[in-house]
C-alpha positions as CSV (number, residue, x, y, z in Angstrom):
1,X,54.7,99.3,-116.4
2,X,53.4,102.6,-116.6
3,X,50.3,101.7,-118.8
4,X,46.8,103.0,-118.2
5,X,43.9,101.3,-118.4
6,X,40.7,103.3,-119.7
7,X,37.5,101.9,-119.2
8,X,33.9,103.6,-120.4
9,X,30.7,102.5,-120.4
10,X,27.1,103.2,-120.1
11,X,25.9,99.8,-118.3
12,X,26.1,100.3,-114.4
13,X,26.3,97.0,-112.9
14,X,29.7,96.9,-115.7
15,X,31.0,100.1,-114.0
16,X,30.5,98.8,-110.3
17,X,32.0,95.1,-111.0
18,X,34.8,97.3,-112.8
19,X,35.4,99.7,-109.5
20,X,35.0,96.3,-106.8
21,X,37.3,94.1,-108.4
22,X,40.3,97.0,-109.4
23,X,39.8,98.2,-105.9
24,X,40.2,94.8,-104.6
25,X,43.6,94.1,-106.8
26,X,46.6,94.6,-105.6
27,X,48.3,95.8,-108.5
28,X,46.4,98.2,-109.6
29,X,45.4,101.4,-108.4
30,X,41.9,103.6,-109.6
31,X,43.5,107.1,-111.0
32,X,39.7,108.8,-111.5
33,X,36.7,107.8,-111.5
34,X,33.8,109.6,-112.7
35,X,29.7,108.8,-113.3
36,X,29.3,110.9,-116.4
37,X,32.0,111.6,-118.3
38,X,30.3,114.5,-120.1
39,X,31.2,116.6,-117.1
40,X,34.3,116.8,-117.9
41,X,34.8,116.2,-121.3
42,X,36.2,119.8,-122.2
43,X,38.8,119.5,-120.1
44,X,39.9,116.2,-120.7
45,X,40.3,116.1,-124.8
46,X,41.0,112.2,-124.7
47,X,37.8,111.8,-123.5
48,X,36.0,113.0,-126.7
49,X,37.3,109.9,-128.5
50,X,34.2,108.3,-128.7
51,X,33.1,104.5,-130.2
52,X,30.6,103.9,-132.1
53,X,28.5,102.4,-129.6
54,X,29.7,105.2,-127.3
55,X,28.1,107.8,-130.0
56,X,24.6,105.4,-129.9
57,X,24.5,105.5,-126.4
58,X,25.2,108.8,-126.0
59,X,22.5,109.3,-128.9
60,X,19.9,108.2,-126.7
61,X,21.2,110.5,-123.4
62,X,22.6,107.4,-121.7
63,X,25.4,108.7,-119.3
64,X,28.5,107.0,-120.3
65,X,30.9,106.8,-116.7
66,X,34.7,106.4,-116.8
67,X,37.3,104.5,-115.0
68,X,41.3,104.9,-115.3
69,X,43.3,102.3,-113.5
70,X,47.0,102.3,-113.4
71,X,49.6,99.6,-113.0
72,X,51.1,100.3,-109.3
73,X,55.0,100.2,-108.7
């Protein structure tokens, strides 16, 4: 019940569909939501966990956005 849902990407049309349908959902809630995670990367240390695919991406200065959703109630 009090799980968070992390969500980062680099592909846009991913992000939006991603931001519609948890806005649209009833049961969960968007905590933050941010358009380039780099931003903010030093003060958010969980945020430097990157993938592999994360790192390529990031390799060739794609912007990689984030998305937390919580569970509400």
């Amino acid at each position: 019940p009090e799980a968070h849902i992390h969500l980062k990407t680099d592909d846009q049309d991913l992000f939006d569909y991603s931001v519609e349908v948890a806005e649209a959902h009833e049961k969960y809630r968007i905590v933050e939501k941010n358009e380039n995670i780099s931003e903010i990367r030093q003060s958010r240390p969980e945020l430097n966990i990157q993938t592999y695919y994360e790192r390529l991406h990031i390799d060739k200065k794609k912007t990689i956005k984030y998305l937390l959703l919580a569970k509400n109630g």
